[in-house]
N, C-alpha and C positions, 0 to 999 in steps of 0.2 A: 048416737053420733058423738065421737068423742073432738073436745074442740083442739085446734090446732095449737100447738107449744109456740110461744112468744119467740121472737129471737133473743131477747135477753134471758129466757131461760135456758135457751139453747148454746149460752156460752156461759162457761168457766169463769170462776171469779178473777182468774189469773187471765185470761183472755180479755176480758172489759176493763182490768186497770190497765191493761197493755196498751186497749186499744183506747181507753181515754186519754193514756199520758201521749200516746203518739200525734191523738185531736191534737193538745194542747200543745206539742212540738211543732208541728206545721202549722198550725195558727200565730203563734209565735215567729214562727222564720217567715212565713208571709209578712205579720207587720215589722217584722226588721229591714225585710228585701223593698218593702215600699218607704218607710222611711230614710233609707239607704239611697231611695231613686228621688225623696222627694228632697233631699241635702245636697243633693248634685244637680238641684233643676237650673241652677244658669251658668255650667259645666258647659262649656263647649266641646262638642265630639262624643258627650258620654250618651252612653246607647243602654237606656231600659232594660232593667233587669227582669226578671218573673222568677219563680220556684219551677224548679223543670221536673214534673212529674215522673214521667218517666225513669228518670236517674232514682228518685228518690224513692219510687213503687222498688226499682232495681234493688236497691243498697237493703230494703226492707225484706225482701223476700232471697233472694239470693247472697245474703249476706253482707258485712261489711266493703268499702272501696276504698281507691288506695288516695293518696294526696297529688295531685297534678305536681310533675317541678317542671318549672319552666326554668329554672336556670341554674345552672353544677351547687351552686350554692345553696339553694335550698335544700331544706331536708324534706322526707318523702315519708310516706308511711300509712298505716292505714287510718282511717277516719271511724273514730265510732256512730255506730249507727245513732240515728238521731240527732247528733251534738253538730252535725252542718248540713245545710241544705246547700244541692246542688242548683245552681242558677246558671241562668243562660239569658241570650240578649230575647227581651221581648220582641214578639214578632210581626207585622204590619203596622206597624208606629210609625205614623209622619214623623219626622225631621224636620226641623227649624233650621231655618237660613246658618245657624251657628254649627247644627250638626248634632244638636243633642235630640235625643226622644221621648223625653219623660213628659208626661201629658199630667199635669195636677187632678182634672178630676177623675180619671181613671185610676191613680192612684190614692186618692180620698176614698174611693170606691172601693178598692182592693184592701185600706186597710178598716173598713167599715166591716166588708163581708168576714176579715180573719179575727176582728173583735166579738161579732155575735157567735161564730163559730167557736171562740174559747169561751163564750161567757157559758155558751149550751155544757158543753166537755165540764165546764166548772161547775155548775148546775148539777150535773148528774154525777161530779165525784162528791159533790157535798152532803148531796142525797145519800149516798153512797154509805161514807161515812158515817152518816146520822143514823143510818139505819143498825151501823157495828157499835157506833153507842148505844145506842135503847138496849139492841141485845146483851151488851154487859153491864149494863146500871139494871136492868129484869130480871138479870141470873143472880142480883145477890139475896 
């Protein structure tokens, strides 16, 4: 019985720094998008943001998307992949008498889970690396 191939052997080296740096970009734009919500918590009217999956799977697999203008003056163009996360209004969030939606512990929460989420990605690029060290301090 021959045993089953790992999934990391099953990917390219050029595949797993791709897909670490892309970890480490949405971990990243998670905790910007929540401390973004938690610097607007006594905003009146502002409405919770989240990372909107979706847009972001989009921009990742069907290529780059283009800059929203909302008004003749702005300029418009395309966005590089990665370097912005698309966001949208969080969705079933009570509203405070003032009109805003940002709830502090859901957002403590949100930037809890996007910090162990980069520390893994950082973990396993550093592994990473240690391992392309040994092999060149071995070869001399």
């Amino acid at each position: 019985m021959t045993p089953m191939p790992s999934i990391a052997s099953s990917l390219s080296e050029a595949q797993m720094m791709s897909a670490l740096r892309q970890t480490l970009s949405r971990a990243a734009a998670r905790q910007v998008v929540s401390a973004s919500n938690l610097a607007n918590l006594n905003t009146p009217g502002y409405k919770a943001q989240e990372i909107d999956f979706g847009t972001a799977l989009s921009a990742q697999v069907g290529g780059g998307t283009t800059i929203a203008t909302t008004n003749a003056r702005h300029l418009g163009g395309p966005v590089e992949t990665g370097s912005a996360a698309a966001t949208r209004d969080a969705e079933g969030q009570a509203a405070r008498r003032d009109g805003n939606t940002v709830q502090v512990d859901r957002e403590l929460l949100n930037m809890t889970r996007a910090s162990g989420e980069f520390a893994r990605a950082q973990t396993a690029l550093a592994a990473k690396f240690r391992l392309v060290r040994y092999a060149i301090n071995e070869s001399r």
